[in-house]
C-alpha positions in Angstrom: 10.3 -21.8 -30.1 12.0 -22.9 -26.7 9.2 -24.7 -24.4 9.0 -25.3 -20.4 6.5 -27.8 -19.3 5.3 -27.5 -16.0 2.2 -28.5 -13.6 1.4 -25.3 -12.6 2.5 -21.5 -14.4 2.7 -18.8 -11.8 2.8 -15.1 -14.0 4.4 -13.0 -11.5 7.1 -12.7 -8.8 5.5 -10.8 -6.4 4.4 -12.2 -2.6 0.9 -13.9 -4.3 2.7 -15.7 -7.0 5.8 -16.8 -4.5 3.1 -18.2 -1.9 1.6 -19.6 -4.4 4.5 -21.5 -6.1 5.9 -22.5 -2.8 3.1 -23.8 -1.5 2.6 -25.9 -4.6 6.3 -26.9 -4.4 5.6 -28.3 -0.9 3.0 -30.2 -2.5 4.9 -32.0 -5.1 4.2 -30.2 -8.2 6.4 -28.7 -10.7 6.4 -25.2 -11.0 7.2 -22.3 -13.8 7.5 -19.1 -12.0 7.7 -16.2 -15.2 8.6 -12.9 -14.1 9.4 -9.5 -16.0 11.8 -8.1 -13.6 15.5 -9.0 -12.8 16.6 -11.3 -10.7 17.5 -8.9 -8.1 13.7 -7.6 -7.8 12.3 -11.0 -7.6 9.7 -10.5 -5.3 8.2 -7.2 -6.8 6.5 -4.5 -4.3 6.9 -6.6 -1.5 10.2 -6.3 -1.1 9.9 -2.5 -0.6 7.1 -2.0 1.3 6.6 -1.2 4.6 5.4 -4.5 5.7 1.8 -3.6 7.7 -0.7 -6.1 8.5 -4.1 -5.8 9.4 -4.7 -9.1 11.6 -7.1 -10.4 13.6 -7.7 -11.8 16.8 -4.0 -12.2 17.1 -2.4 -13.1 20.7 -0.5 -9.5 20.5 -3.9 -8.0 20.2 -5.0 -10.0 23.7 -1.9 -9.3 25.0 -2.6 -5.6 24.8 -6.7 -5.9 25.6 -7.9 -5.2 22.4 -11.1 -7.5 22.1 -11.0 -8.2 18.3 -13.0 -10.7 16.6 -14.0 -11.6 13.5 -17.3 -10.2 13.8 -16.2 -7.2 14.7 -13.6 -6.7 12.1 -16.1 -7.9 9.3 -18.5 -5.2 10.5 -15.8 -2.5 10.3 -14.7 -3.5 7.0 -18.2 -4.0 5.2 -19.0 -0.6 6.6 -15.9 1.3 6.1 -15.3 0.0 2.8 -18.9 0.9 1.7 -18.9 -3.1 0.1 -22.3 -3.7 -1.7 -23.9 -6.2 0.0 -25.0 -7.8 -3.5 -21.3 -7.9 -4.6 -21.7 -11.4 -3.9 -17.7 -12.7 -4.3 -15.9 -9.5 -2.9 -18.3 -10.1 0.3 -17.4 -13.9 0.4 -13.4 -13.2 0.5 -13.5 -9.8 3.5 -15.7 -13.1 5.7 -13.0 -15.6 4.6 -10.1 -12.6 5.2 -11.2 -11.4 9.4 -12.5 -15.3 10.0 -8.2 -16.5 8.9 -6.0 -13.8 8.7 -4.8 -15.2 12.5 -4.4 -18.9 10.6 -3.8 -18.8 7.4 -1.7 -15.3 7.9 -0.2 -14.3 11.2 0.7 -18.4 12.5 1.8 -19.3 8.8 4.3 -16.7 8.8 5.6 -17.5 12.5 5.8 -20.7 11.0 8.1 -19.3 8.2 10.4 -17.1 10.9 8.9 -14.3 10.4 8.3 -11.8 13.6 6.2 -9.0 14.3 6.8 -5.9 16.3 5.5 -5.8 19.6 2.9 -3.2 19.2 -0.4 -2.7 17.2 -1.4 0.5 15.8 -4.9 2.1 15.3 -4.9 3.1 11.6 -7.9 4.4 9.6 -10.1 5.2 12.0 -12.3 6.5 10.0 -13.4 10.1 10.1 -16.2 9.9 12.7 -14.9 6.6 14.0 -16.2 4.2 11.0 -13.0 2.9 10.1 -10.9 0.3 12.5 -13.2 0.6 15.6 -10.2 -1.5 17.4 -6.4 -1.4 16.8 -5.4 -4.9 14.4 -2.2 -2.9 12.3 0.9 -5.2 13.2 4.3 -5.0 11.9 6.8 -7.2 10.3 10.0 -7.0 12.5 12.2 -6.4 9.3 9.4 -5.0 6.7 8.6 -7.1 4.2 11.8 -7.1 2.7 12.4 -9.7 5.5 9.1 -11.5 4.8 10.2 -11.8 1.2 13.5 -12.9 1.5 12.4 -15.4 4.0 9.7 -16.9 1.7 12.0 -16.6 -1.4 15.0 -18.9 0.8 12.3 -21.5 1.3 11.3 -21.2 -1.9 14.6 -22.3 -3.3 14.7 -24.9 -0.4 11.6 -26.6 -1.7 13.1 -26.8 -5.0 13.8 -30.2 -5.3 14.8 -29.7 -9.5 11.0 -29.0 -9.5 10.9 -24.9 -10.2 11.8 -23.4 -12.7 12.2 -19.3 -12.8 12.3 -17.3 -15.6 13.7 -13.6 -15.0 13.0 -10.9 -17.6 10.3 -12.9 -19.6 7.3 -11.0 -20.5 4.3 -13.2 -21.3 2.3 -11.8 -24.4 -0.4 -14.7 -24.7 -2.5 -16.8 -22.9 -2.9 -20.4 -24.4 -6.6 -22.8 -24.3 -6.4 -26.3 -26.1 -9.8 -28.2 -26.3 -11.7 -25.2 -24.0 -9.1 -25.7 -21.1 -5.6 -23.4 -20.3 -2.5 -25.2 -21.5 -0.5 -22.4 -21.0 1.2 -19.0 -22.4 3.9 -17.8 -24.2 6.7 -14.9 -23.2 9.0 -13.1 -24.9 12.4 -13.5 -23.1 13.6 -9.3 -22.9 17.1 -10.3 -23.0 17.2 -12.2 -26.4 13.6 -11.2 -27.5 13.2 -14.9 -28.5 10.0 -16.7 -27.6 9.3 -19.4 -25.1 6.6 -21.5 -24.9 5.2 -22.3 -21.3 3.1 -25.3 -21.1 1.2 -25.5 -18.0 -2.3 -27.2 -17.3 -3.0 -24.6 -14.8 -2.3 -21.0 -14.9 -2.2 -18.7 -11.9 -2.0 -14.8 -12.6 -0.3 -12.6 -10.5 0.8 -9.9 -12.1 -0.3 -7.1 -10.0 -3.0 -4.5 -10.3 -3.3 -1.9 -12.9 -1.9 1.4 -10.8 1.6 1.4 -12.2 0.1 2.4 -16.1 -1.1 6.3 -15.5 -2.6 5.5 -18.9 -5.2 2.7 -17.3 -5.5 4.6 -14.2 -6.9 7.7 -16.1 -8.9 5.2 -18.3 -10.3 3.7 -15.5 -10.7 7.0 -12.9 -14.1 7.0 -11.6 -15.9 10.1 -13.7 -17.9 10.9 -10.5 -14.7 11.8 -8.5 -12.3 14.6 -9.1 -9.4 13.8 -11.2 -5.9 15.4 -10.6 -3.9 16.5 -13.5 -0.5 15.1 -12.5 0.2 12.3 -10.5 3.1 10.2 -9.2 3.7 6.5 -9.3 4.1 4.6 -6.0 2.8 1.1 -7.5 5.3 -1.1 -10.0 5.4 -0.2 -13.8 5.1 -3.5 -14.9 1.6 -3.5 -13.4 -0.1 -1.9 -16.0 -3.1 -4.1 -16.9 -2.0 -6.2 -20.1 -2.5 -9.9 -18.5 -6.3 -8.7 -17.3 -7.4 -7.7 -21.1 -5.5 -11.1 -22.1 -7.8 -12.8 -19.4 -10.8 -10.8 -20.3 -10.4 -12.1 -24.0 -10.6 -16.2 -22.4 -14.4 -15.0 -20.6 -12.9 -13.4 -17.3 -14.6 -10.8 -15.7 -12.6 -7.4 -14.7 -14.9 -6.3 -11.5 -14.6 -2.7 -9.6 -11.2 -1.6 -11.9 -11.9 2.6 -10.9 -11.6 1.5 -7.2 -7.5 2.4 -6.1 -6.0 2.7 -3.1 -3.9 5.8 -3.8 -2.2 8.2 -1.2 -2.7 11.6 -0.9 0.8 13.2 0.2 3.6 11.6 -2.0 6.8 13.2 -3.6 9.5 12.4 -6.1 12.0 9.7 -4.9 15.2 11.4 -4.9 16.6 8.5 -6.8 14.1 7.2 -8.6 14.0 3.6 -10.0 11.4 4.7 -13.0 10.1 7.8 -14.6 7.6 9.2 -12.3 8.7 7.2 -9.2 7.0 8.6 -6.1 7.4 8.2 -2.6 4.5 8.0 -0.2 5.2 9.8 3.2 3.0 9.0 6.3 2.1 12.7 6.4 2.3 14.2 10.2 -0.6 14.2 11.9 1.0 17.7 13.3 1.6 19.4 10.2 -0.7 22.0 8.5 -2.0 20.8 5.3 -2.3 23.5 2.6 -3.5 24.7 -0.6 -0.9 25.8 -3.3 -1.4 29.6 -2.1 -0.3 28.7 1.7 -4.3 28.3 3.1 -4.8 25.6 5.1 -7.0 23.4 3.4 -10.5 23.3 5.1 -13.4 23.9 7.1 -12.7 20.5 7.8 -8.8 20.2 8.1 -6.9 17.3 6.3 -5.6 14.9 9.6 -3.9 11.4 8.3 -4.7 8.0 10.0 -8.3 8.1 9.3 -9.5 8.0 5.9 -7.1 8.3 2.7 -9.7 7.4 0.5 -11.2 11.1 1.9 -7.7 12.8 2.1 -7.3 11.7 -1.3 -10.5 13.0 -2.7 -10.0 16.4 -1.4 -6.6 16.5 -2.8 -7.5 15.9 -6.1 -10.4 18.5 -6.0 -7.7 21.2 -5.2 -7.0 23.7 -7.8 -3.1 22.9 -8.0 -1.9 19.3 -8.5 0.1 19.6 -5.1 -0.7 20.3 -1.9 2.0 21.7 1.0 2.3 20.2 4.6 3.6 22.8 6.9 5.6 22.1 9.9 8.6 22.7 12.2 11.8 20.3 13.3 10.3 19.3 16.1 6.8 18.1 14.2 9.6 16.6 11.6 11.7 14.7 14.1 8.6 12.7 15.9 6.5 12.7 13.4 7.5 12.6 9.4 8.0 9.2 8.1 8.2 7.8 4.5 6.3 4.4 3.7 8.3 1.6 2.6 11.2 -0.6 3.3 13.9 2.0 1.8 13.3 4.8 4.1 12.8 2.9 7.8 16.4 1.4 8.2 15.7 0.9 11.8 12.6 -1.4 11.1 14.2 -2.9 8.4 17.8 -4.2 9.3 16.4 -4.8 13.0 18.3 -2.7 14.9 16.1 -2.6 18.1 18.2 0.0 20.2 19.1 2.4 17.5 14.9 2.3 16.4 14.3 2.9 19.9 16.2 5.9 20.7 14.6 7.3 16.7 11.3 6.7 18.6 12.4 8.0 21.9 14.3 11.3 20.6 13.0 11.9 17.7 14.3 10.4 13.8 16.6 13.6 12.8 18.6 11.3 10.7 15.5 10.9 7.9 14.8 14.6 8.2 18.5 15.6 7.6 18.6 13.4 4.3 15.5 14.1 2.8 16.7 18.0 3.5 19.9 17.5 1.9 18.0 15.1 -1.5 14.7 16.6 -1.7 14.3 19.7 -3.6 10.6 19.5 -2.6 11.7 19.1 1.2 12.5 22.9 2.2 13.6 24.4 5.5 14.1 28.0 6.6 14.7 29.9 9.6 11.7 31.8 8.5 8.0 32.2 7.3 8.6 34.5 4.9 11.8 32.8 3.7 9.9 29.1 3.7 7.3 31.3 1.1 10.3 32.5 -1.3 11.6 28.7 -1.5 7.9 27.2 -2.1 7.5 30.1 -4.4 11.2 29.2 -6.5 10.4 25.4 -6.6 7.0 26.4 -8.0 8.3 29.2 -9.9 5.0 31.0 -9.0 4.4 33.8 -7.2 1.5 31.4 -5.7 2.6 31.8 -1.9 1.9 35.2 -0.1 4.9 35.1 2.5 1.5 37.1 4.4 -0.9 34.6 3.9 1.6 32.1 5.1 1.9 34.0 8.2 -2.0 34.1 8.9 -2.6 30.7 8.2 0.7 30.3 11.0 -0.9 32.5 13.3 -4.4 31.5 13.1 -3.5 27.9 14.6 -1.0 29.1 17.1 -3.8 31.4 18.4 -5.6 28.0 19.9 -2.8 28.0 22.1 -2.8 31.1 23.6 -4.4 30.6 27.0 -2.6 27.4 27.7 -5.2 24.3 26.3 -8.0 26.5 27.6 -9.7 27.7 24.7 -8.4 25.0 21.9 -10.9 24.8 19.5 -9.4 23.1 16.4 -10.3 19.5 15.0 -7.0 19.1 13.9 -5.6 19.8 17.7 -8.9 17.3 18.5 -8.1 14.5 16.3 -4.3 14.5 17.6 -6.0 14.5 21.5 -8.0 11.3 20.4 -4.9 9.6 18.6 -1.8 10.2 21.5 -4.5 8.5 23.7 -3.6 4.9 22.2 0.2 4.3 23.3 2.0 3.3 19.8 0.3 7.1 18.5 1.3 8.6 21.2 5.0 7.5 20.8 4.7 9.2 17.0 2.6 12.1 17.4 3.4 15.5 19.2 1.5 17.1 22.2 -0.2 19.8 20.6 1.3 23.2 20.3 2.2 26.4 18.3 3.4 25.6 15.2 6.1 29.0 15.9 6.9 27.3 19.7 10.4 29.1 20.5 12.9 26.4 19.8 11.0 24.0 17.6 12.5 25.7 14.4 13.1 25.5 11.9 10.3 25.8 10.0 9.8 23.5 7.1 7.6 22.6 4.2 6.7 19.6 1.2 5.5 19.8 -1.4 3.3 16.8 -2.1 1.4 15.4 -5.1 -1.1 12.4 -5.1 0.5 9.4 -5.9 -1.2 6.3 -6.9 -0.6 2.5 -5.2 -2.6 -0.5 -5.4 -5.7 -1.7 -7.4 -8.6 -2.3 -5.0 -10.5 -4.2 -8.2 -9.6 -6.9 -10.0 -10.3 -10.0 -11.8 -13.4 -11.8 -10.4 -12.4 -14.9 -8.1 -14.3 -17.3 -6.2 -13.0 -18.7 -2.3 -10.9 -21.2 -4.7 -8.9 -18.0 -6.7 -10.4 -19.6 -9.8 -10.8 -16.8 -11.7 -14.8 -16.5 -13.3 -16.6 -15.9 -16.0 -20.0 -13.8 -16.7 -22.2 -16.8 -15.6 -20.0 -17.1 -12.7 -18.5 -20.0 -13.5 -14.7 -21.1 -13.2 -12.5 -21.1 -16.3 -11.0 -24.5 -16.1 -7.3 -24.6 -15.3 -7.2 -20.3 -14.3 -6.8 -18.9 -11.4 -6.2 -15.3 -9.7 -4.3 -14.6 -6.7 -3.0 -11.2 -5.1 -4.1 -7.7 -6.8 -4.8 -8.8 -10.0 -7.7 -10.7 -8.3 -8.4 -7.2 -6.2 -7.2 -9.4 -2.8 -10.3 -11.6 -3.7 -13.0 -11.9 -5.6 -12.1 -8.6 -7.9 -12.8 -6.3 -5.2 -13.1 -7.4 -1.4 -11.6 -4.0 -0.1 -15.1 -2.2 -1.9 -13.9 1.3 -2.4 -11.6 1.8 1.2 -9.6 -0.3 2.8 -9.1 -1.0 6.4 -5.3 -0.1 5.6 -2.5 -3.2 5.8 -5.3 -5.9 4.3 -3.2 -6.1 0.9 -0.2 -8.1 1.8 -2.6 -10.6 4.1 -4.5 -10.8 1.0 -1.8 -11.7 -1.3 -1.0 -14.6 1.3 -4.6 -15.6 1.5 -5.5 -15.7 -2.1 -2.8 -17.7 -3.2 -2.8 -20.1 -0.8 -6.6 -20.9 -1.1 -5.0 -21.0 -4.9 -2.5 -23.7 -4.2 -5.0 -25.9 -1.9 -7.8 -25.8 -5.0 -5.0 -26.7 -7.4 -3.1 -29.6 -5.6 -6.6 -31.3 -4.5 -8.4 -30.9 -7.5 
């Protein structure tokens, strides 16, 4: 059996095991990074996503007035995220995340070259205003595609003959020698041959559990509706394995039915595994209905203030799939897919060109996904936007009628000017357009059949599941802990696998953009443990 000897064995490429290496590099120590995927995905869901941050007290955030503190974030978040103030580590790691998400976050990163955008949007608000009482969303100028590349480069740069990374290796077993780690051994998925990792010290970070539909179902709250069909927006490799292998060495697996899934996602056009979904940020302006064409109520389904909620009610639905019903102009200001992929602007930094998508609306998107998407459809019509949902369905589910009712019973709000509005939907858009970076991505409020606004369109979405919210129990150090609490020697957990912290610091929602702060937190509280101790 081939053997790499190392100071420190990182399991996973993602953004919590690349901090974590590099920060250890920086320190002197040598470092086996093992990964599953190829070279060219080194870096896992980081490099694809969006690249959202929810930060605190930042100087954007005084630049634009917003009067954020760590108080007032922790209070948001305990509440929001309905965290049980008993769950003694999970509460330790949300105080350690608002009190140095500005240090050990937002200035490491400016630090690193990284840039954010010059905004701050007001996410998850919360449905009666119990989410993010304050705007602290920021964006990374480039997603974090450019955050990951960045990291990567100075990864390589702190090299020094010290790292070693090992592409396409799949480890299979976790090694203890006289009650201590000494390591683990992978299978290498090119040769199938073993290799034999010898590490005193062991960080996991190998993702949640949201990319195996079979541990997801396993693990699926029973007192919550579960849907029958689902897609996959997390990474396949993230299915679990490496937490049972920890759970065998003592650790604890804490808060594993808590996910942070989305509840309007639908098959990538392209997609790089089976079942791969992609998440939209559903329009704020679009009608949200049933599989029959019936808007989805009393209380109608508005996104940008609890997707924990929108997802609940989505899975309680009869149908797997829900429709969002629109027109171009709702389409052009408004539809947007999550992710690195789909927001080019954002992502190659092309200032002017994002600014006129902002300005004018973002027809290229809406053209593409029209021309990819079969479960993107368009029509001059109501009645012939009911004969394509029906023929992608092939149902006779969709009354071109009942479409038209549910059509016309919204428009009818607007019927004497903004007089006699009396819609929550029309309400909640009213409250969003009044904080600037909304305002630039949300329509004024009108008929949905406004002459001129056609066509009409519709998509089909499913529920498609993310990130792992629970994880393996850590402590402020990322050693990961036993059932007396106390740290298994020479094991840590950093990123998701650790649920951001402590196996669970979101609770059961999250104040939306805390995952890839907590990545960075978590493994370099990791690195800090493990280089002084």
């Amino acid at each position: 059996m081939a053997t790499a000897q190392s100071d420190i064995l990182v399991i996973g490429g993602g953004l919590a095991g690349i901090v974590t290496a590099l920060e250890a590099l920086r320190a002197g120590k040598r470092v086996t990074v093992v990964d599953r995927d190829t070279p060219g995905r080194f870096g896992g869901l980081a490099l694809w996503a969006f690249g959202g941050m929810a930060l605190v007290g930042t100087p954007l955030q005084a630049r634009k007035r917003i009067p954020d503190t760590p108080e007032i974030a922790l209070r948001d978040w305990i509440r929001f995220g309905e965290l049980d103030p008993d769950a003694r580590h999970p509460m330790q790691w949300a105080r350690y995340y608002v009190e140095h998400s500005r240090s050990q976050v937002h200035d490491w990163l400016l630090g690193e070259g990284v840039r954010f955008m010059p905004a701050v949007n007001w996410v998850e608000r919360g449905r009666f205003g119990d989410g993010n009482s304050l705007p602290r969303y920021h964006i990374i100028w480039g997603t974090s595609r450019e955050m990951t590349r960045r990291l990567i480069a100075a990864l390589r740069a702190a090299d020094n003959g010290r790292l070693t990374i090992l592409h396409r290796h799949r480890v299979v077993e976790l090694q203890r020698s006289a009650g201590t780690i000494s390591g683990a051994v992978a299978i290498d998925e090119a040769t199938g041959g073993q290799v034999r990792l010898d590490a005193p010290v062991v960080v996991l970070a190998m993702g949640g559990i949201n990319g195996s539909h079979e541990q997801v179902r396993a693990n699926w709250p029973r007192d919550r509706p579960l849907p029958s069909m689902m897609l996959n927006g997390a990474h396949p490799f993230a299915d679990g394995k490496l937490h049972r292998l920890a759970a065998g060495f003592g650790a604890q697996i804490d808060h594993a039915g808590e996910m942070w899934n989305y509840a309007a996602g639908f098959p990538h056009p392209f997609p790089h595994f089976d079942g791969h979904g992609l998440s939209t940020i559903p329009c704020k302006s679009a009608l949200w209905l049933n599989h029959r064409g019936e808007r989805i109520g009393p209380e109608p389904l508005v996104t940008g203030f609890d997707t924990h909620w929108l997802c609940r009610r989505v899975a309680e639905q009869e149908k797997p799939w829900t429709w969002h019903l629109l027109n171009w102009r709702i389409a052009a200001k408004e539809f947007a897919i999550s992710g690195a992929e789909h927001n080019q602007r954002i992502r190659d930094r092309q200032f002017p060109q994002f600014l006129v998508e902002t300005l004018f609306g973002n027809h290229r998107l809406v053209r593409q996904m029209q021309r990819e998407s079969p479960h993107f459809l368009v029509d001059a019509t109501l009645a012939g936007l009911a004969e394509r949902m029906n023929a992608l369905t092939e149902s006779h589910d969709v009354d071109p009628a009942v479409l038209q009712a549910t059509a016309d019973a919204f428009d009818a709000n607007f019927a004497n000017a903004d007089k006699l509005e009396n819609d929550d939907q029309i309400r909640r858009i009213v409250h969003a357009r009044q904080w600037g970076p909304d305002r630039l991505r949300t329509c004024k409020p009108a008929p949905l059949q406004m002459q001129g606004a056609g066509p009409f369109i519709a998509i089909q979405m499913q529920l498609i599941t993310r990130k792992s919210l629970g994880g393996l129990r850590t402590d402020l150090h990322s050693r990961v802990l036993d059932a007396q609490d106390q740290a298994i020697d020479g094991l840590y957990c950093v990123g998701e696998a650790a649920g951001f912290g402590g196996g669970g610091a979101s609770g059961k929602r999250s104040l939306e953009g805390t995952f890839l702060p907590g990545c960075i937190l978590t493994a370099r509280a990791a690195a800090r443990s493990i280089v002084s101790g």
